[in-house]
PDB file of N, CA, C and O in Angstrom:
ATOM      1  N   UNK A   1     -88.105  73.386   7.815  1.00  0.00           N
ATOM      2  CA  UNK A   1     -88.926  73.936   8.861  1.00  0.00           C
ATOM      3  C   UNK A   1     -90.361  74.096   8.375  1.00  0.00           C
ATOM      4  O   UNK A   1     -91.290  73.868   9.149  1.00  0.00           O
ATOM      5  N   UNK A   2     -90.579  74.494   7.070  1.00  0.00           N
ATOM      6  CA  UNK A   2     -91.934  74.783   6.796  1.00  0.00           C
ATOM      7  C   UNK A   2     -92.491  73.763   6.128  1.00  0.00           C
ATOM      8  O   UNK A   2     -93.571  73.818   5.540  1.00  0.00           O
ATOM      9  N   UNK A   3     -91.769  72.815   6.205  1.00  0.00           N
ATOM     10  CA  UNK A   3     -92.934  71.302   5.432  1.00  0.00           C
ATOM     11  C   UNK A   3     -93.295  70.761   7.392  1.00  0.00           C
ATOM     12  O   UNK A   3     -93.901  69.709   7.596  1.00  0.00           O
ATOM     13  N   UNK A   4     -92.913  71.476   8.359  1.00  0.00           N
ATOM     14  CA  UNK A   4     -93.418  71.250   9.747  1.00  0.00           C
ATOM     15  C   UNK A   4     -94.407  72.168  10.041  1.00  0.00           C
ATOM     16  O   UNK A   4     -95.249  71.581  10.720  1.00  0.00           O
ATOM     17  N   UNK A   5     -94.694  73.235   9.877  1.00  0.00           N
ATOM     18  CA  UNK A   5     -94.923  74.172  10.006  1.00  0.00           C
ATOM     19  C   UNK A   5     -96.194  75.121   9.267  1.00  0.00           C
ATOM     20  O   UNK A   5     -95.868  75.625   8.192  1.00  0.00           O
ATOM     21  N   UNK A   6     -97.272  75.337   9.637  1.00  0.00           N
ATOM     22  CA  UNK A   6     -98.442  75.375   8.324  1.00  0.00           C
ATOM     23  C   UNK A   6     -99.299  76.971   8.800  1.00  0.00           C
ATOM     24  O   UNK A   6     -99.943  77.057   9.846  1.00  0.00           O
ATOM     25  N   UNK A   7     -99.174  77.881   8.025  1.00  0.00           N
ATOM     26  CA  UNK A   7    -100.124  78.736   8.449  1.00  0.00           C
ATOM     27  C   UNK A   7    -101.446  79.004   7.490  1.00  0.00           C
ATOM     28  O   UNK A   7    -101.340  79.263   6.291  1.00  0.00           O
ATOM     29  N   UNK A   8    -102.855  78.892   8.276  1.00  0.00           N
ATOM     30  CA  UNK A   8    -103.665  78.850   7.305  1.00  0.00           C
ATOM     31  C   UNK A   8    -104.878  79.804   8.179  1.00  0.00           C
ATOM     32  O   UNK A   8    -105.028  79.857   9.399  1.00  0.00           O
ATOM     33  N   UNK A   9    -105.486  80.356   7.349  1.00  0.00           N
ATOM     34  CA  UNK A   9    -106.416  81.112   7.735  1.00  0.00           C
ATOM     35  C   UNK A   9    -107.525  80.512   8.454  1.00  0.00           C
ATOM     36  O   UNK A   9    -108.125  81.067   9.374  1.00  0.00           O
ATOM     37  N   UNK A  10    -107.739  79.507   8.056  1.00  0.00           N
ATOM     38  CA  UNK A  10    -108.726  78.361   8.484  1.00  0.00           C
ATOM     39  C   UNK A  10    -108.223  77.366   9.900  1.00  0.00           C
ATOM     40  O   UNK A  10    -108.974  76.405  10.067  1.00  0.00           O
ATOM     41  N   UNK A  11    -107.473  77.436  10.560  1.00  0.00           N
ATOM     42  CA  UNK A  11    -106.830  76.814  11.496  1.00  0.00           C
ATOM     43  C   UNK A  11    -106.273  78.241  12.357  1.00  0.00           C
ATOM     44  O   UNK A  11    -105.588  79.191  11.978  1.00  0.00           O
ATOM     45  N   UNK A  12    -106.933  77.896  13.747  1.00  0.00           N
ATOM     46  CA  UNK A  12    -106.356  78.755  14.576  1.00  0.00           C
ATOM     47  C   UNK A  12    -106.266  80.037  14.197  1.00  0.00           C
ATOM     48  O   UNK A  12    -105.163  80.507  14.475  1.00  0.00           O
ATOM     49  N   UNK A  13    -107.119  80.910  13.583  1.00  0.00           N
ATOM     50  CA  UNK A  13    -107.121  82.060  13.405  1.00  0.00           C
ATOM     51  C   UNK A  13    -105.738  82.202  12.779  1.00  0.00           C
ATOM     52  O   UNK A  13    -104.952  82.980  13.318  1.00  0.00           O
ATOM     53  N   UNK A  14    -105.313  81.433  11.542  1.00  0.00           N
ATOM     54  CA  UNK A  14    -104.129  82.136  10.594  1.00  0.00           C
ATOM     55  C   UNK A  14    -102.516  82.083  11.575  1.00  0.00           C
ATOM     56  O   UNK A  14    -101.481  82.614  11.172  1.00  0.00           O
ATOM     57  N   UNK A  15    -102.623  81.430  12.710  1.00  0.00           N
ATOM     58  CA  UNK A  15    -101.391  81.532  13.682  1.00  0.00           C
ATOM     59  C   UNK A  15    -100.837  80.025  13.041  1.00  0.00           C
ATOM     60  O   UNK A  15    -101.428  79.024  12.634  1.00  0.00           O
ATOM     61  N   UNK A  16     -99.617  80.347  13.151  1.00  0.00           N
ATOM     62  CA  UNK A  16     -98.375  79.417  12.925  1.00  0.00           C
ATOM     63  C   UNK A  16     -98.958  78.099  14.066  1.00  0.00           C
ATOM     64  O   UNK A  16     -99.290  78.426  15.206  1.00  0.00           O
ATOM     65  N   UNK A  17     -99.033  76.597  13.612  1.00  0.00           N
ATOM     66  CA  UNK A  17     -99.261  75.722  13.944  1.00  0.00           C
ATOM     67  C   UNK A  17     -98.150  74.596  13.196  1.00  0.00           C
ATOM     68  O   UNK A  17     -97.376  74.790  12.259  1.00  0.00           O
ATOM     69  N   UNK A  18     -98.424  73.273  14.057  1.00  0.00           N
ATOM     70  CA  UNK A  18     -97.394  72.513  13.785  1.00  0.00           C
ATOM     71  C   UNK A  18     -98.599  71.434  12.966  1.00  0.00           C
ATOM     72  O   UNK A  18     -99.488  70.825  13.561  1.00  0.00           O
ATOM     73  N   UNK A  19     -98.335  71.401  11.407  1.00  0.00           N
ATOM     74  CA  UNK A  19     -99.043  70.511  10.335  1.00  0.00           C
ATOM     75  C   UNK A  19     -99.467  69.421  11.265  1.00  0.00           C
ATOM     76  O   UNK A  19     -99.066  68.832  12.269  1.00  0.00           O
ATOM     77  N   UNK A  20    -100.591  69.445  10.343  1.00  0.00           N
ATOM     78  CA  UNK A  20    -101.895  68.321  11.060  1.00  0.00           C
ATOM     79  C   UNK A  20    -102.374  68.162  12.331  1.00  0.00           C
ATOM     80  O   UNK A  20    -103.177  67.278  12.627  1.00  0.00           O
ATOM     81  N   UNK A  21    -101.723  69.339  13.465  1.00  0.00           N
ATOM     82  CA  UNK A  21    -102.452  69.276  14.097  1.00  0.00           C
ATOM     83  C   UNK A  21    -102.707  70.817  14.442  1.00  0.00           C
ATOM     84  O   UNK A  21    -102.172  71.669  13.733  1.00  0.00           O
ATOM     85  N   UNK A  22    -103.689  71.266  15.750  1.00  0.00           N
ATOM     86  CA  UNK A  22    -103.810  72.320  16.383  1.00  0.00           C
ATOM     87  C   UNK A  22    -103.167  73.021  17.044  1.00  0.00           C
ATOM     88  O   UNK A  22    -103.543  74.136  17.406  1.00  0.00           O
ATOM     89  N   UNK A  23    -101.682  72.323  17.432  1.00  0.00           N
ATOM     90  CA  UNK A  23    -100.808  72.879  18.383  1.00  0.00           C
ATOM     91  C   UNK A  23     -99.822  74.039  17.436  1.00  0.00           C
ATOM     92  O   UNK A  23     -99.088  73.859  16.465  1.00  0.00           O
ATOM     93  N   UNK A  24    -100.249  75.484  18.341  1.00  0.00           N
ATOM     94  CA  UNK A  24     -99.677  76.257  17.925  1.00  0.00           C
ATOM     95  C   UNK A  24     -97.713  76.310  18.408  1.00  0.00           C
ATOM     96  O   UNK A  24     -97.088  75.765  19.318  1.00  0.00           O
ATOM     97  N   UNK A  25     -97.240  77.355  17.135  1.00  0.00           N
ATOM     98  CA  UNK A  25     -95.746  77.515  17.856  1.00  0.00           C
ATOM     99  C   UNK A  25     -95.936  77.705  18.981  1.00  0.00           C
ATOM    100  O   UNK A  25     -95.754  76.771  19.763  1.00  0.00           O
ATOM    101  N   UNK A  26     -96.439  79.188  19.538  1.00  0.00           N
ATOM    102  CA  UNK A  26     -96.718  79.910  20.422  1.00  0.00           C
ATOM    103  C   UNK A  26     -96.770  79.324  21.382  1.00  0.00           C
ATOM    104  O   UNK A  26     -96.189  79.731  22.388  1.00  0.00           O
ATOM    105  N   UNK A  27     -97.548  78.082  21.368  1.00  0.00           N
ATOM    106  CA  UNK A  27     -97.784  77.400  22.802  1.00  0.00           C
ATOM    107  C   UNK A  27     -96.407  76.371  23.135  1.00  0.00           C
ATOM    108  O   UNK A  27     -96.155  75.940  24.260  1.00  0.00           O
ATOM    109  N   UNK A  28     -95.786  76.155  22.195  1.00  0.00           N
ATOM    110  CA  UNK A  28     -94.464  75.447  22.460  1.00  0.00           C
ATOM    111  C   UNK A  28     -93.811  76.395  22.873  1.00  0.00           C
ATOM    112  O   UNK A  28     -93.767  76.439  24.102  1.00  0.00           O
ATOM    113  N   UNK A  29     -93.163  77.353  22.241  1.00  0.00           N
ATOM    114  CA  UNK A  29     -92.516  78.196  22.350  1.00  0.00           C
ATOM    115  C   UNK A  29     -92.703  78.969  23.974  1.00  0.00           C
ATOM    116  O   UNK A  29     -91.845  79.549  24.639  1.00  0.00           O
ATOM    117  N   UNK A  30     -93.807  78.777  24.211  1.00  0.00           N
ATOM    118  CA  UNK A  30     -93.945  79.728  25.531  1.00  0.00           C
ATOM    119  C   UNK A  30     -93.754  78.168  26.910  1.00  0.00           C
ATOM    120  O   UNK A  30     -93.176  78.116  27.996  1.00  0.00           O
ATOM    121  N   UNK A  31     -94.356  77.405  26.322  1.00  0.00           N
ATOM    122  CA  UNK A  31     -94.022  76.354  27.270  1.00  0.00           C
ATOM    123  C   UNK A  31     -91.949  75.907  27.457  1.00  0.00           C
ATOM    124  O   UNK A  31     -91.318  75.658  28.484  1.00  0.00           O
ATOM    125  N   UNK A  32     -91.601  75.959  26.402  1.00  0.00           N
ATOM    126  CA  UNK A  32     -89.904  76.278  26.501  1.00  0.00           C
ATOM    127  C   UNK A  32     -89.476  77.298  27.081  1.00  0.00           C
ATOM    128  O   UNK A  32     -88.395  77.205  27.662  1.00  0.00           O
ATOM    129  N   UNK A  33     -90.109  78.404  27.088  1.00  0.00           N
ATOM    130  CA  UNK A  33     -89.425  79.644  27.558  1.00  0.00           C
ATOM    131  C   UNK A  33     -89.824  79.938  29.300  1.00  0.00           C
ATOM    132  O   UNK A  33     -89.134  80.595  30.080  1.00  0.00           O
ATOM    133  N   UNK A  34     -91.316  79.145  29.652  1.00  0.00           N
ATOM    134  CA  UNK A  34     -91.196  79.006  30.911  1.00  0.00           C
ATOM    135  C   UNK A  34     -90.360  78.059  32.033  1.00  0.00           C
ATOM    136  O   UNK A  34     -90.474  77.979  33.256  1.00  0.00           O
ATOM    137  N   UNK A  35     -89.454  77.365  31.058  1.00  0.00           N
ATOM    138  CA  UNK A  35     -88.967  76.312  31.517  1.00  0.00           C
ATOM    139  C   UNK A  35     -88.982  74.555  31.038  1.00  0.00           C
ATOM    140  O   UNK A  35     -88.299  73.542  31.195  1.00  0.00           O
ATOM    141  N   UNK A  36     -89.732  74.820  30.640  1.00  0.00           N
ATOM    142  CA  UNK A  36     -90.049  73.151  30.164  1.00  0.00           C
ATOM    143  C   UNK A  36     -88.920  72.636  29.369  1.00  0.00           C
ATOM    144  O   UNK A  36     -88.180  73.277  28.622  1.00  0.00           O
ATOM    145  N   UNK A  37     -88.906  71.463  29.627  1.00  0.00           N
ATOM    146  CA  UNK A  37     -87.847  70.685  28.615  1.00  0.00           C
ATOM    147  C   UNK A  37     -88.562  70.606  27.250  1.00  0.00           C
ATOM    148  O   UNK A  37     -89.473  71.316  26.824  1.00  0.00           O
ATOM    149  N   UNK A  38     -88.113  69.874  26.840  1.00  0.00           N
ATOM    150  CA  UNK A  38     -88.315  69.416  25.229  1.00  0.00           C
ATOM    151  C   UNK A  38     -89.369  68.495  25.597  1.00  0.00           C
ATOM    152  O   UNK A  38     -90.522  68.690  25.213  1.00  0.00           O
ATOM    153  N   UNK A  39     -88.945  67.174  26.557  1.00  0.00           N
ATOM    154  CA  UNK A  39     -89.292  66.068  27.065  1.00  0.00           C
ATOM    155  C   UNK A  39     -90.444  66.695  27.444  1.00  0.00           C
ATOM    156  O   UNK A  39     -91.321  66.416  26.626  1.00  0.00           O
ATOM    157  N   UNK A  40     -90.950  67.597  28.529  1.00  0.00           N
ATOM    158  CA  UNK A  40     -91.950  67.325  29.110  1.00  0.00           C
ATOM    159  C   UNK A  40     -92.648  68.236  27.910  1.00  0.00           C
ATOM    160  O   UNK A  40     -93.835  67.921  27.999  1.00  0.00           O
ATOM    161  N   UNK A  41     -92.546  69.052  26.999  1.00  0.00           N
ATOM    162  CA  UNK A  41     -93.315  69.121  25.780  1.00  0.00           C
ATOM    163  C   UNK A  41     -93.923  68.186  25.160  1.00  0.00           C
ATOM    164  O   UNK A  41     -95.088  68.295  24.776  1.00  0.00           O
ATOM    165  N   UNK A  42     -93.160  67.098  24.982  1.00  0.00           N
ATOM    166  CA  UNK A  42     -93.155  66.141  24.265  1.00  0.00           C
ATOM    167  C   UNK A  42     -94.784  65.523  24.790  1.00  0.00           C
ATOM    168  O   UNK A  42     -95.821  65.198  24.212  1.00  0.00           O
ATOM    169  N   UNK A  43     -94.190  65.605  26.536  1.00  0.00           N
ATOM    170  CA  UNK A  43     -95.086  64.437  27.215  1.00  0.00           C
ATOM    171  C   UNK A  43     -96.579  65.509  27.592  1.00  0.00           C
ATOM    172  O   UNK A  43     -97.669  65.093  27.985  1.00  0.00           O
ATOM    173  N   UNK A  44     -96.337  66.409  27.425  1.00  0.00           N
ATOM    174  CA  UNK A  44     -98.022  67.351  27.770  1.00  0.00           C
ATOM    175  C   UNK A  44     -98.643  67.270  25.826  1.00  0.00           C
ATOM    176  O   UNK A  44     -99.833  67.197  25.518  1.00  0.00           O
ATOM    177  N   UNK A  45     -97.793  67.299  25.088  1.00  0.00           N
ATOM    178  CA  UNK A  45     -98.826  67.062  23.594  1.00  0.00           C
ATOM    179  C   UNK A  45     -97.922  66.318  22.471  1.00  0.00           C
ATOM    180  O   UNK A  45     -97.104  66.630  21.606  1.00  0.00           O
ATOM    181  N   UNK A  46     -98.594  65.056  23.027  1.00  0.00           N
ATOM    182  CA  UNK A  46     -98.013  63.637  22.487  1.00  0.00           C
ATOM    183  C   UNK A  46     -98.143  63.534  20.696  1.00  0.00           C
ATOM    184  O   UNK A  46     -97.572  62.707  19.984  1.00  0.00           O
ATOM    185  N   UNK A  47     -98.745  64.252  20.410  1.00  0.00           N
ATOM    186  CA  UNK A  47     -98.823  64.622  18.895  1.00  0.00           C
ATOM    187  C   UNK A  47     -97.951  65.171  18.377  1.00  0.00           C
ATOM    188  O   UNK A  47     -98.106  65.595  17.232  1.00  0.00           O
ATOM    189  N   UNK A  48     -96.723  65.342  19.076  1.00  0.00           N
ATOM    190  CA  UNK A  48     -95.468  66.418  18.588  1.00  0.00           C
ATOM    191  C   UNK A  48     -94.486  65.229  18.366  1.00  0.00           C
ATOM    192  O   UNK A  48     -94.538  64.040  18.680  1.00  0.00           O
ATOM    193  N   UNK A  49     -93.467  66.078  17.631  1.00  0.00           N
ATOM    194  CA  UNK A  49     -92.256  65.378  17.755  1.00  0.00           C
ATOM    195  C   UNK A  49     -91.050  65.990  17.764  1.00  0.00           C
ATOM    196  O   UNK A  49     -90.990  67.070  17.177  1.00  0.00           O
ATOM    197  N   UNK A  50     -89.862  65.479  18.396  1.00  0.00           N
ATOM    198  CA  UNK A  50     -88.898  66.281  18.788  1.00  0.00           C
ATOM    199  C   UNK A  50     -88.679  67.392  17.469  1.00  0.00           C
ATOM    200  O   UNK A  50     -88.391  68.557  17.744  1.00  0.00           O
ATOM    201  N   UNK A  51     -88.837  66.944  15.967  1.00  0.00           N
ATOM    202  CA  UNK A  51     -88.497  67.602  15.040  1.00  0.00           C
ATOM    203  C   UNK A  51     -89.617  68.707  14.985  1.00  0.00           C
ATOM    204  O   UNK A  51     -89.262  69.705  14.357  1.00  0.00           O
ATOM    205  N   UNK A  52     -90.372  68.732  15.293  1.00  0.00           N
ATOM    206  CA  UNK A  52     -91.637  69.596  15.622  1.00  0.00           C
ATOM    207  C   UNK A  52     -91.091  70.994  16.170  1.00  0.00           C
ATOM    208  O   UNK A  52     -91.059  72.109  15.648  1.00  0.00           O
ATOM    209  N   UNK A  53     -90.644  70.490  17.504  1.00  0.00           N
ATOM    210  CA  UNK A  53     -90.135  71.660  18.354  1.00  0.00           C
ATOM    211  C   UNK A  53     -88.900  72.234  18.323  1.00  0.00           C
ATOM    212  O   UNK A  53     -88.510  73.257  18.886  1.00  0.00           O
ATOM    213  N   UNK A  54     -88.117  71.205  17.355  1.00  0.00           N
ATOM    214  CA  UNK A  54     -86.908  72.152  16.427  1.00  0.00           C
ATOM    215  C   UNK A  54     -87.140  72.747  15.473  1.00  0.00           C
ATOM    216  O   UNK A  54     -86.343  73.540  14.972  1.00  0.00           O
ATOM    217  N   UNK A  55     -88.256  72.497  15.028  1.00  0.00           N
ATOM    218  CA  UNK A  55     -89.224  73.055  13.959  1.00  0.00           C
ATOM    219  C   UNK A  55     -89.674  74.865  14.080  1.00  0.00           C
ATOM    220  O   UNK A  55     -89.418  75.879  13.430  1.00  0.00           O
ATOM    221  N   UNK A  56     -90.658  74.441  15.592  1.00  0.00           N
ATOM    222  CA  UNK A  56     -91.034  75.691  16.145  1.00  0.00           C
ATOM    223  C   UNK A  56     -89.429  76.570  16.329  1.00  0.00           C
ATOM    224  O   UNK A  56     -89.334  77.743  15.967  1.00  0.00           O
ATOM    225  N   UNK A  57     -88.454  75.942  16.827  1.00  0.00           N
ATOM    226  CA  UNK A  57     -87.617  77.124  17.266  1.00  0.00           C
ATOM    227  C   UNK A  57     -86.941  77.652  16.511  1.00  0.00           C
ATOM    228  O   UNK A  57     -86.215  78.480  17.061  1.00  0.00           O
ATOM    229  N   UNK A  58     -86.777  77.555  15.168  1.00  0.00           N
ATOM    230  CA  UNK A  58     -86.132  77.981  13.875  1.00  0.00           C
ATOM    231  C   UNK A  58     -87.095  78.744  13.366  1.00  0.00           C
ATOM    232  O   UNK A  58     -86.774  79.719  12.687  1.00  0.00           O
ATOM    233  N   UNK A  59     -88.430  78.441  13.600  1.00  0.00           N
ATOM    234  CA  UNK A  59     -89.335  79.516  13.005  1.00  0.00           C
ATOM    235  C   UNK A  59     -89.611  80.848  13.662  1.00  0.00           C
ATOM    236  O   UNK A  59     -90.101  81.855  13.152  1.00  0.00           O
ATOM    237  N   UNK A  60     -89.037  80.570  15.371  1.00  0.00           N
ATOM    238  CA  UNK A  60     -88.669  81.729  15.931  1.00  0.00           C
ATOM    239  C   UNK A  60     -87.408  82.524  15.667  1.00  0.00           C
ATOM    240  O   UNK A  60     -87.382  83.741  15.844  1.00  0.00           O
ATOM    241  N   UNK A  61     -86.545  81.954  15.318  1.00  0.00           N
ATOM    242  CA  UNK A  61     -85.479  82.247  15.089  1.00  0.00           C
ATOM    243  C   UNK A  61     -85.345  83.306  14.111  1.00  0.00           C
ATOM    244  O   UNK A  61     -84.824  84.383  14.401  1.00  0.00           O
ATOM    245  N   UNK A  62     -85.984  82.924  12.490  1.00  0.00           N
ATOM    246  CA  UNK A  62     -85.993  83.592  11.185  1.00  0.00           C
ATOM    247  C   UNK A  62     -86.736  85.179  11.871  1.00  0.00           C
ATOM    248  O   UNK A  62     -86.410  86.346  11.651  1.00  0.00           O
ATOM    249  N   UNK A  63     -87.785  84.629  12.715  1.00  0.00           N
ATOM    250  CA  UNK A  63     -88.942  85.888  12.623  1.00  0.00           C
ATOM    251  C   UNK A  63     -87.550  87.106  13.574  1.00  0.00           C
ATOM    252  O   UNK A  63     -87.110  88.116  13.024  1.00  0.00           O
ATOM    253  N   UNK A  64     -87.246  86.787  14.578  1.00  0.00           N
ATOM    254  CA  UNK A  64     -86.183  87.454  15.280  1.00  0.00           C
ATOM    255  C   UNK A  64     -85.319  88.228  14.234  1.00  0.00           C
ATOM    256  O   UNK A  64     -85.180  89.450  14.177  1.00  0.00           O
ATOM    257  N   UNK A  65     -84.907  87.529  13.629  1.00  0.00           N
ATOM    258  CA  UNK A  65     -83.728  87.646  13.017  1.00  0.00           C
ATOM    259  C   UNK A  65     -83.969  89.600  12.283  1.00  0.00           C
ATOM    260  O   UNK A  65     -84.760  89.708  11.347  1.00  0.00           O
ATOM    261  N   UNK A  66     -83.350  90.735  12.730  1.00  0.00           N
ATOM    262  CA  UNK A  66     -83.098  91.956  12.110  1.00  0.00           C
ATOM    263  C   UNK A  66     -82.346  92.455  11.192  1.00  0.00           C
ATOM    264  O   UNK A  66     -81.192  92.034  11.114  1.00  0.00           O
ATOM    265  N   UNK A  67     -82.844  93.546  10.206  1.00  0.00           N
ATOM    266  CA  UNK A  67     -81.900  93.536   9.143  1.00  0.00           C
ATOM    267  C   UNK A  67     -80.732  94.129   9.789  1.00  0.00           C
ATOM    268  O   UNK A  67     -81.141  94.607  10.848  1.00  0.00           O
ATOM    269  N   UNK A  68     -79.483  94.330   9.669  1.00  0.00           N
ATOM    270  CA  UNK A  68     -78.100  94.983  10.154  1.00  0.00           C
ATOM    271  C   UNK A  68     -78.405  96.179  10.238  1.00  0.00           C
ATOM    272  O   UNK A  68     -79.456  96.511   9.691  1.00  0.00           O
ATOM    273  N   UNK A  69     -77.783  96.981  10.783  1.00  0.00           N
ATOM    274  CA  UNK A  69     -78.063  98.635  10.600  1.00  0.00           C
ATOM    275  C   UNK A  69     -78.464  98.990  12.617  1.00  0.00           C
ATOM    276  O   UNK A  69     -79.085  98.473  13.546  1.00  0.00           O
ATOM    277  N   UNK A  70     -77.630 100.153  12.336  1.00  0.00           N
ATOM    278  CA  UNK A  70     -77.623 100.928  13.615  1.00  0.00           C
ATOM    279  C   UNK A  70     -78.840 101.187  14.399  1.00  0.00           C
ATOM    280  O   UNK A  70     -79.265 102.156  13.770  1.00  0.00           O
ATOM    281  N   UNK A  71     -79.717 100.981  15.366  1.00  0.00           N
ATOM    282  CA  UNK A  71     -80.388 100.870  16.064  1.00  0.00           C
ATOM    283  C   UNK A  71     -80.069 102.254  17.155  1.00  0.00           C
ATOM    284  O   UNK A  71     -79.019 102.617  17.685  1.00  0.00           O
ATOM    285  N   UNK A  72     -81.568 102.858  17.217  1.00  0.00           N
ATOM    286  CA  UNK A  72     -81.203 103.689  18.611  1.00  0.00           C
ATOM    287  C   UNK A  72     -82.119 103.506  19.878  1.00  0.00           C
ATOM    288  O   UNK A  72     -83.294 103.139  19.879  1.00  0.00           O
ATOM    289  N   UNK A  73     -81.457 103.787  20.787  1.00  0.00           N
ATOM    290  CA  UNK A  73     -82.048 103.494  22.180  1.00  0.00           C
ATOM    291  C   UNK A  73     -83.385 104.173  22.153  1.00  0.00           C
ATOM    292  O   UNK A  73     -83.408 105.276  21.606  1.00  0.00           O
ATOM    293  N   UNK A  74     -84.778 103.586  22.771  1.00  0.00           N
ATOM    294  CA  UNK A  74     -85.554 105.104  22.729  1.00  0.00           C
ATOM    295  C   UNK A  74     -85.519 105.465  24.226  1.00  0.00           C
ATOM    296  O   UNK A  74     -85.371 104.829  25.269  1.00  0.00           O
ATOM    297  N   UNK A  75     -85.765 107.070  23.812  1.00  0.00           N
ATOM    298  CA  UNK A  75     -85.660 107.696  24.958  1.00  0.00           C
ATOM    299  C   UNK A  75     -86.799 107.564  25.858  1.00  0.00           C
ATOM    300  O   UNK A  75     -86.785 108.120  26.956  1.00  0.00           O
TER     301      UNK A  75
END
């Protein structure tokens, strides 16, 4: 995931981008979550590649991911 995956202070204000280019996770990630396929990802920023955006979604994945332990509701 992270030889896809590049965060640099100098690019995009330090936000998670997909190597060599400008396209942030964020903007994949939110374009998937409004609906978009993979495909029409693909086809709005032709600089990607399917491994790209399996890329992005594993890097969402890790960040999600919580340590175990009991959680409480807040009131």
């Amino acid at each position: 995931m992270m030889d896809r995956i590049e965060i640099n202070p100098k690019i995009c204000h330090g936000k998670p981008v997909i190597r060599g280019t400008r396209i942030m996770v964020a903007t994949i990630l939110g374009a998937l979550g409004a609906g978009n396929s993979p495909e029409d990802v693909l086809s709005d920023y032709t600089g990607l590649t399917l491994q790209d955006i399996q890329a992005a979604l594993a890097f969402a994945g890790e960040l999600s991911r919580f340590e175990e332990g009991p959680y409480e509701a807040a009131s």
